[in-house]
C-alpha positions as CSV (number, residue, x, y, z in Angstrom):
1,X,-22.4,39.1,-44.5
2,X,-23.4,35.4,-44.1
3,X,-23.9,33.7,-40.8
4,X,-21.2,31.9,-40.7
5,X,-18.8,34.9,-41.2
6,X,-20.5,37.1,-39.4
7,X,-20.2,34.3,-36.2
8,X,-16.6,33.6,-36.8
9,X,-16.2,38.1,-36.5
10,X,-18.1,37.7,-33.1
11,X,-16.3,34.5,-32.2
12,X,-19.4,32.3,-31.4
13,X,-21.2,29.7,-33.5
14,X,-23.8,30.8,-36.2
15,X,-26.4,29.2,-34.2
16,X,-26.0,31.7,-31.5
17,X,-25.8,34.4,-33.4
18,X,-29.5,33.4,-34.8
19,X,-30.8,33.6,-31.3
20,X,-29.4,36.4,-30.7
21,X,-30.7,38.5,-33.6
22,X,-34.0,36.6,-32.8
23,X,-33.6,38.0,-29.3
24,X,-33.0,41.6,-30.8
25,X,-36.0,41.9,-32.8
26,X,-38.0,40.9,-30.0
27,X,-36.6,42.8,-27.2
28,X,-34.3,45.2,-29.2
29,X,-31.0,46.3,-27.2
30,X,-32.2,44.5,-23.7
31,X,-32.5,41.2,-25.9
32,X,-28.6,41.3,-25.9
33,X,-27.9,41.9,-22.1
34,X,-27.2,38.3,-19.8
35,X,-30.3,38.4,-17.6
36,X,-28.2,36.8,-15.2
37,X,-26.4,39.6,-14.0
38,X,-27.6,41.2,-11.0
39,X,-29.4,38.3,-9.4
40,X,-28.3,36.1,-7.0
41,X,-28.4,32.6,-7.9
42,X,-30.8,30.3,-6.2
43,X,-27.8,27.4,-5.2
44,X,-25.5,30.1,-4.5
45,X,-23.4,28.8,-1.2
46,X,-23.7,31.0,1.1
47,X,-20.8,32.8,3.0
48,X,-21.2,31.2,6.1
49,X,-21.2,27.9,4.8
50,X,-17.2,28.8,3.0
51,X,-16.3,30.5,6.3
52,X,-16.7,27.4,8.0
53,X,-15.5,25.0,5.3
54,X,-12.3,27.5,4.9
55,X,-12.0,27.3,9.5
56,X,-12.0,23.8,9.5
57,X,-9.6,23.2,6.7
58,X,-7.4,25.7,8.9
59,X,-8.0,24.4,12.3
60,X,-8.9,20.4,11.8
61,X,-7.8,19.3,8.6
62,X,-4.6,21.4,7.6
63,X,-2.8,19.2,5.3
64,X,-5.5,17.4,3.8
65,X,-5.5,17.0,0.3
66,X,-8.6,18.4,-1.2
67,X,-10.6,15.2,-2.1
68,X,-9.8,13.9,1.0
69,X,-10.8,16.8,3.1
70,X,-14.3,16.7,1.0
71,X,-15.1,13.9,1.7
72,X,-14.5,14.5,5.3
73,X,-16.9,17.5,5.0
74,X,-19.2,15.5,3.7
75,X,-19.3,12.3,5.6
76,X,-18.0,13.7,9.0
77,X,-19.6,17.7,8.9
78,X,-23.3,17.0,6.9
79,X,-21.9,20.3,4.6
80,X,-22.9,18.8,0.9
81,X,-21.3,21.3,-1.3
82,X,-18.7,20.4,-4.0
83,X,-15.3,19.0,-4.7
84,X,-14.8,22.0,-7.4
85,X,-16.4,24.4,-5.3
86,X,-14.4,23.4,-2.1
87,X,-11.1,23.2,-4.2
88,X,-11.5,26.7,-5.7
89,X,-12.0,28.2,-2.6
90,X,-9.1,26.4,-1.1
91,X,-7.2,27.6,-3.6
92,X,-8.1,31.5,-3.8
93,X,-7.2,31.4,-0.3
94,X,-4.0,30.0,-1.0
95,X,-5.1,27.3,1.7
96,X,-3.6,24.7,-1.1
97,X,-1.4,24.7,-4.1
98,X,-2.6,24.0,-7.5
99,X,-0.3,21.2,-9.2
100,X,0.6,20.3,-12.1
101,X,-0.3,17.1,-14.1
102,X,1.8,13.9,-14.1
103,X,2.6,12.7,-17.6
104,X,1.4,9.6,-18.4
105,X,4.6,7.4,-19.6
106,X,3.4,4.1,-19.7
107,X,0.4,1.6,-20.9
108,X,-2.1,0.3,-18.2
109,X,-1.9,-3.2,-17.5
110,X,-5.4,-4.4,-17.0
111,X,-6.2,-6.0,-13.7
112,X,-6.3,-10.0,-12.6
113,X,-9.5,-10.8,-13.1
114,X,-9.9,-12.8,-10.2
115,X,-9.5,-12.0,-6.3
116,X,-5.9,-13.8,-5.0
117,X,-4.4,-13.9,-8.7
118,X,-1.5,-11.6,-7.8
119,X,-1.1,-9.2,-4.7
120,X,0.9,-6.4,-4.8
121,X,3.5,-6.4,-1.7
122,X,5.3,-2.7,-1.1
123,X,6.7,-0.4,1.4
124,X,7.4,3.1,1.8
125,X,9.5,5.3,4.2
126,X,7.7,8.3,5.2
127,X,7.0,10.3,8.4
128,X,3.8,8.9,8.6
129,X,3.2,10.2,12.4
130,X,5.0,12.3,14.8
131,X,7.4,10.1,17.0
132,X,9.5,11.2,20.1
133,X,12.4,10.9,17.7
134,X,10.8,13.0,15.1
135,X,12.1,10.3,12.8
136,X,10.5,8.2,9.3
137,X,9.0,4.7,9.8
138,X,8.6,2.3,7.3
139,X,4.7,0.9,6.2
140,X,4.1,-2.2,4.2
141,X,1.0,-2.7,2.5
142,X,-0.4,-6.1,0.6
143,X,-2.5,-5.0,-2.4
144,X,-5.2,-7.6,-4.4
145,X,-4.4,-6.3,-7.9
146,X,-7.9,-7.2,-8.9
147,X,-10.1,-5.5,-7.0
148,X,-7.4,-2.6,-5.3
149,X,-8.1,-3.4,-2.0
150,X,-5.9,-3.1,0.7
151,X,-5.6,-6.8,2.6
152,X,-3.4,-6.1,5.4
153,X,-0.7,-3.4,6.3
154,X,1.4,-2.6,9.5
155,X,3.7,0.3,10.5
156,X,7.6,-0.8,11.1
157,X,11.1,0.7,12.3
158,X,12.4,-1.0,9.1
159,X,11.3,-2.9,6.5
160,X,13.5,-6.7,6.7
161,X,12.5,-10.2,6.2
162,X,11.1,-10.6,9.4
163,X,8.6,-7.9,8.8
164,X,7.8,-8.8,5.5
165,X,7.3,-12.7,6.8
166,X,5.4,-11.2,9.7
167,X,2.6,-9.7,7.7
168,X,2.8,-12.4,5.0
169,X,1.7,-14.7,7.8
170,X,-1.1,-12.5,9.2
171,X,-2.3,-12.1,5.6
172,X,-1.9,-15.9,4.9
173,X,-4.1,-17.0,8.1
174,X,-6.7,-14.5,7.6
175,X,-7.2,-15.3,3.5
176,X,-5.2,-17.9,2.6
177,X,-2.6,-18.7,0.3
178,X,-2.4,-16.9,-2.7
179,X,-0.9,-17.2,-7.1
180,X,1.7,-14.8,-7.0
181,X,3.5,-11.8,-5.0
182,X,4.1,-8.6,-7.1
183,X,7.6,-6.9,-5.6
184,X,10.2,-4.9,-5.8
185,X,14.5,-5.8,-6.2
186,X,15.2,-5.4,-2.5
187,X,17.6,-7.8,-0.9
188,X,14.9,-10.0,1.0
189,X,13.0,-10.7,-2.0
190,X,15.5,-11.7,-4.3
191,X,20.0,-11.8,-4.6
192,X,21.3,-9.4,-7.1
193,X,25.1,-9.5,-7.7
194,X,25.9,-6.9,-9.3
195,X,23.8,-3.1,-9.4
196,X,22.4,-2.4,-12.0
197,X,22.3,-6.0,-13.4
198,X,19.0,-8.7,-12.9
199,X,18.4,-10.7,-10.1
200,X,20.3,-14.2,-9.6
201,X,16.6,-16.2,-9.1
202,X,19.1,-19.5,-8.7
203,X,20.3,-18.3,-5.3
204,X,17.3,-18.2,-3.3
205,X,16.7,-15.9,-0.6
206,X,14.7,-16.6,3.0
207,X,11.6,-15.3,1.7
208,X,11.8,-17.0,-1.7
209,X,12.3,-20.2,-0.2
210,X,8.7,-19.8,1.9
211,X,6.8,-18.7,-0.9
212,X,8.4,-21.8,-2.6
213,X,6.8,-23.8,0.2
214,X,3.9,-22.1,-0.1
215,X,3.1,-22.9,-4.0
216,X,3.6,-18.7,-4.6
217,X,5.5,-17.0,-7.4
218,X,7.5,-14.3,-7.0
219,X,7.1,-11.9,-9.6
220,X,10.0,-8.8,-9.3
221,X,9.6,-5.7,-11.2
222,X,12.4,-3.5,-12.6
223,X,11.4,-0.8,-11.9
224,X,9.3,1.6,-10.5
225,X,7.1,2.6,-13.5
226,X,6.6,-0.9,-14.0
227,X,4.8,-0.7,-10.2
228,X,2.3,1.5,-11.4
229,X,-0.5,0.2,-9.3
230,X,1.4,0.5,-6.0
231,X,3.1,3.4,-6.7
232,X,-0.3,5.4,-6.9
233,X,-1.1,3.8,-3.8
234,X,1.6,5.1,-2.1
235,X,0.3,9.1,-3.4
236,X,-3.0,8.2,-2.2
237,X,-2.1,6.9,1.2
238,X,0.4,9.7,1.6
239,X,-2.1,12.4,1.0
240,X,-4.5,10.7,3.6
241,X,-3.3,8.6,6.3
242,X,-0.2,11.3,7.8
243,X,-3.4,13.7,8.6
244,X,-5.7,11.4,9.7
245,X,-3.1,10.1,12.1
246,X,-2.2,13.4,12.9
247,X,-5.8,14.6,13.7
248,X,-6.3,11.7,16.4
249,X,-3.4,12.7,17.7
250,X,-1.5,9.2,17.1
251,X,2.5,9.4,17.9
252,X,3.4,5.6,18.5
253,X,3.5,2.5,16.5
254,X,0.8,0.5,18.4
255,X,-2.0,3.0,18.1
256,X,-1.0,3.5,14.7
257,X,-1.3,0.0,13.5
258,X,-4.1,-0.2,15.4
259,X,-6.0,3.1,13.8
260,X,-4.7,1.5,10.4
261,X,-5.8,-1.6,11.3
262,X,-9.4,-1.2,12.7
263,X,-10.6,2.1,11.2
264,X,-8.8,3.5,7.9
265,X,-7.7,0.2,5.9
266,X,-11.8,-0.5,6.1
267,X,-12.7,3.3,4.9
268,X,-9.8,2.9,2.7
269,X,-11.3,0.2,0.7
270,X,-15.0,1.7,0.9
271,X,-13.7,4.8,-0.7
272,X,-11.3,3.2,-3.4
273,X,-11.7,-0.6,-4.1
274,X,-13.2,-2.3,-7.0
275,X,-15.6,-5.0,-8.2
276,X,-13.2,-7.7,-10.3
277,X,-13.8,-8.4,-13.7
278,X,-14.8,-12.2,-11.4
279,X,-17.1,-11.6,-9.3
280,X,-17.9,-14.3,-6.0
281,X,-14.6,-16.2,-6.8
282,X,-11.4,-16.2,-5.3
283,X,-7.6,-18.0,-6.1
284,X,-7.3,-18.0,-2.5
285,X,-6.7,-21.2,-0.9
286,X,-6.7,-21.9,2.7
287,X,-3.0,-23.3,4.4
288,X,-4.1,-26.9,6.0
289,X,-2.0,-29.9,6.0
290,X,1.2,-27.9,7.2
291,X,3.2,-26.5,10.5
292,X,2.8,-22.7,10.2
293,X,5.2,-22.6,12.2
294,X,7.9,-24.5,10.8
295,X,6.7,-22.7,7.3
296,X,7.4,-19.1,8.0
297,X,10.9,-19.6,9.7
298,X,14.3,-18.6,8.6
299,X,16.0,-21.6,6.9
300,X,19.7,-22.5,7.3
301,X,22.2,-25.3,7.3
302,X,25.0,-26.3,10.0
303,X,27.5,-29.2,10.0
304,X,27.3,-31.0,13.7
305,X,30.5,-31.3,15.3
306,X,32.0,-34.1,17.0
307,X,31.0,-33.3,20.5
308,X,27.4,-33.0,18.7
309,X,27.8,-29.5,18.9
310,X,26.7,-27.1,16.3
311,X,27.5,-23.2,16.5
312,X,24.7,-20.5,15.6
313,X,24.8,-16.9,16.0
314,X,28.1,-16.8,17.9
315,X,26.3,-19.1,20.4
316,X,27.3,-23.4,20.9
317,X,24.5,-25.5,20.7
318,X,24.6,-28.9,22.6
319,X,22.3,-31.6,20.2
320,X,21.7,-34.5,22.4
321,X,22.3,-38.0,21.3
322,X,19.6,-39.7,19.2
323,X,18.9,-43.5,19.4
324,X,18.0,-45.2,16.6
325,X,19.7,-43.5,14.0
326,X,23.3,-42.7,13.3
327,X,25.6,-40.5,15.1
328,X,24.7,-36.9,14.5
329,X,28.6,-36.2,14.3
330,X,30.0,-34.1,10.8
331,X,26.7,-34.4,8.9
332,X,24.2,-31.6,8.2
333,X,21.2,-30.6,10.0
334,X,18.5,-28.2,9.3
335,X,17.8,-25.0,11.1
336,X,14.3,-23.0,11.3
337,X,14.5,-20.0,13.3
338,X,10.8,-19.5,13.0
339,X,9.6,-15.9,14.3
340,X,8.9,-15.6,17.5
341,X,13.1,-16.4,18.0
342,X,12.6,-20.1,18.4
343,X,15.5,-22.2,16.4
344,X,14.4,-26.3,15.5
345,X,17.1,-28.2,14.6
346,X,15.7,-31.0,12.0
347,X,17.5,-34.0,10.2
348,X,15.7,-34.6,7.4
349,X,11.5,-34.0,8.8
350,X,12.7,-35.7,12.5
351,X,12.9,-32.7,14.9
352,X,16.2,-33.4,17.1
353,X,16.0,-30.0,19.3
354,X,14.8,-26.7,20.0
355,X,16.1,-24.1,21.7
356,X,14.1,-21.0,22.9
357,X,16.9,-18.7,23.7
358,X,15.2,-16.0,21.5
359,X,18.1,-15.4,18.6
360,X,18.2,-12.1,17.0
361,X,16.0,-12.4,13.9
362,X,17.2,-9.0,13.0
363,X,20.7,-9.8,12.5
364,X,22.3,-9.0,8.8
365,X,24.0,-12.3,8.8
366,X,20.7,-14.2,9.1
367,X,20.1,-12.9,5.4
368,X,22.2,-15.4,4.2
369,X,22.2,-19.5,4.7
């Protein structure tokens, strides 16, 4: 029989099968036995080290995904064995599921190049901690597309315009402006008529009109696929950040943000951000030359009555009289309502009036102008 044949009979290649007739004829029959079996292997974990790996999993970190609680076993415990190791032990003890693959439906977009070319901006309900009400809260994440570092997040009841303008101005101070935000079709980001049809971009909404201001394009995806980026994200931070929050013990919003905040947004990126294709530059540009205040406000438009009296939020505002220029009476003022509840009234840049009576910036009607 030829080699080639008789290897194809035995189901392994004909160079084996040399070594192993080589074997034979040196060692007859015992040249064909695995040596192996029998003997302990010398980096064999031993079972003290998986009975504590499998009691902290069960006691510490119950819900961690099994990269995650690896790593932890790693960096927090000093116990250097394996992610395969640690996840087929996890899952013989049917401590974790095994899952099946995600199908891979769409083409890669490659990265910005450059830091502050485009930054993701998404939100996600989930019960990310255990509240009194035992309800979901909302977290919104910026995301540098280049490098997939997280740049600022916060924890919310509900994710509006003032929460999104809220962390666009924390972001904003800290970095700078930016090229363009990356979204989804929600209602603060952009007027959509009709479901299932595209945005109406000539109808601008509050946050449009900032990031107008602001030199930044708004870029709005259709759907979620197209979101790839963020949308892993989301699996990632979901698989990590409930049980972290969990294991500290964290139930309100304020120690949340501030665990998120000071400790896992700075592991976070450690762990999972990248170098850009750019590296030392930057598109961000610092905000100089402008009222921040006056920037990230709520923009609207009211006729003044006769009496100089303009109505807001179900509420009659007196606007004084104004030397110098003509009476304020039927012509059209500007409103900010910036957003700490404070409302300017401006003709033209010349500020007439402020009122700090702390309007609801939560109010559905505020939406629109």
């Amino acid at each position: 029989m030829r080699w080639v044949d008789a290897a194809q009979v035995l189901g392994i290649s004909d160079r084996q099968l040399r070594r192993l007739r080589l074997s034979y004829q040196v060692n007859s029959i015992d040249g064909l036995r695995d040596m192996r079996l029998g003997k302990v292997p010398k980096n064999r974990i031993s079972e003290e080290t998986a009975r504590r790996v499998m009691e902290l999993y069960r006691t510490t970190y119950a819900g961690f995904n099994v990269r995650h609680f690896w790593e932890e076993l790693v960096a927090e415990h000093g116990i250097k064995v394996g992610y395969s190791w640690t996840k087929n032990l996890l899952l013989a003890v049917g401590y974790v599921e095994r899952q099946r693959k995600r199908k891979q439906y769409r083409r890669r977009r490659e990265r910005k190049p450059m830091r502050g070319m485009m930054i993701h901006l998404d939100g996600s309900k989930h019960r990310w901690f255990k509240s009194a009400d035992n309800g979901m809260q909302d977290m919104l994440v910026f995301l540098d597309d280049a490098t997939g570092e997280i740049l600022a997040g916060r924890f919310v009841p509900e994710e509006s315009t003032r929460t999104v303008l809220e962390l666009l101005r924390e972001l904003i101070s800290e970095q700078g402006t930016f090229g363009a935000l990356y979204t989804d079709r929600a209602s603060h980001f952009v007027y959509t008529p009709k479901a299932g049809e595209g945005p109406d971009r000539s109808k601008k909404t509050q946050v449009e009109r900032i990031l107008d201001d602001l030199g930044i394009e708004l870029i709005c995806a259709f759907s979620p696929q197209a979101r790839g980026r963020s949308e892993r994200l989301w699996r990632t931070l979901q698989g990590r950040l409930p049980q972290e929050l969990a294991k500290h013990g964290i139930t309100d919003y304020d120690s949340a943000n501030h665990y998120l905040q000071t400790r896992f947004i700075r592991k976070f990126n450690k762990r999972f951000a990248i170098v850009p294709a750019i590296e030392g530059e930057s598109a961000f540009l610092p905000l100089a030359g402008v009222d921040a205040q006056t920037i990230f406000a709520l923009r609207y438009h009211r006729v003044v009555g006769n009496d100089h009296v303009i109505r807001f939020q179900n509420q009659h505002l007196q606007l004084p009289k104004i030397k110098g220029i003509c009476p304020l009476a039927q012509r059209t003022v500007d409103l900010r309502l910036t957003l700490d509840g404070t409302l300017h009234v401006l003709l033209g840049k010349r500020r007439i009036q402020s009122f700090d009576s702390h309007f609801n910036l939560d109010d559905p009607m505020l939406e629109a102008a």
